[in-house]
Each structure stands twice: as structure tokens, then as C-alpha cells.
N, C-alpha and C positions, 0 to 999 in steps of 0.2 A: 352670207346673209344670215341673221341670226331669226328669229320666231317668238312669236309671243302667242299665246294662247286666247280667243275672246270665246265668252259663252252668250249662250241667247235661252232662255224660255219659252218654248214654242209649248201648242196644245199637244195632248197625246194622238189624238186623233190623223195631225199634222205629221207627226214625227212615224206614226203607222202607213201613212199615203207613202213619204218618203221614200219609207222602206221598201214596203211594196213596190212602188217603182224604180228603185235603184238608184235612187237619185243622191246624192252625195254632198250635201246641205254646205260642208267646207269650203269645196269650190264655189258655191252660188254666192255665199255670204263673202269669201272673199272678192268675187268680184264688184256684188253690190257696193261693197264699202270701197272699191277702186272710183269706180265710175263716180260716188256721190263725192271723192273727196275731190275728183278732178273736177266737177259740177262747181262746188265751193271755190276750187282755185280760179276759176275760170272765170265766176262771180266777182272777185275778189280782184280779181285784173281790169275787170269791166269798172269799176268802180275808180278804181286807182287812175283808170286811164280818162273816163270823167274827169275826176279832179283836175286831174294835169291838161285837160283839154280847156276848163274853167280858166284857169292860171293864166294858159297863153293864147288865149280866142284875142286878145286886145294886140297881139303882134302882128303885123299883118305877112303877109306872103313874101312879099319882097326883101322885109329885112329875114326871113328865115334863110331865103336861098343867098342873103347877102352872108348869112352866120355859116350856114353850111358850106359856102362857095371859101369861106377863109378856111375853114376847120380842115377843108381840103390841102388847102395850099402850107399849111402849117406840115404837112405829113410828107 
């Protein structure tokens, strides 16, 4: 896996607490930007699955398990 470098501008103040406490700004940051981009994907699905929900709300129940009951029998 390769690495890419991000910076951030924090206050000095900020960057002194840090210190003093050991705390290791890399790790946090990299986590934070985990979590927010799984947040977005996650959005991003909810959205998609909306749509697709929009699309096929007019089929009703019976021809699905009719569509699925073939897709089966096809395999």
C-alpha cells in the first residue's frame, strides 16, 4: 500500500495541548477522514437505493417472487 502525505493548519496552542499529551494527531486524522468517507459512502448508497426503490415501488410483490422464482430456475 502506498502513502500520501495530507496536512492540516491547526492553532499553536492546539498543537502544544497535543504535545503535551502525547497524542499523535496522524492517527486521529487518519481515522477521522475513515469514518467521514465511510459516512459519505454510506449516504451515497442510501440515496441510490431511494432511487431504485422510486423506479420499482409500481411492481408489485408477486411478479418479484415471479422474476426471482425464474432467475432461480434459470441457474
Amino acid at each position: 500500500m502506498s502513502y500520501v502525505t495530507v496536512s492540516a493548519k491547526i492553532p499553536r496552542k492546539l498543537r502544544q495541548l497535543l504535545d503535551k499529551y502525547g497524542i499523535k494527531p496522524s492517527q486521529i486524522i487518519r481515522k477521522a477522514l475513515e469514518e467521514e468517507v465511510k459516512r459519505r459512502m454510506l449516504k451515497e448508497i442510501e440515496e441510490k437505493a431511494k432511487e431504485l426503490s422510486r423506479k420499482v415501488s409500481h411492481i408489485s410483490d408477486e411478479e418479484i417472487v415471479r422474476i426471482i422464482r425464474e432467475d432461480r430456475e434459470r441457474k
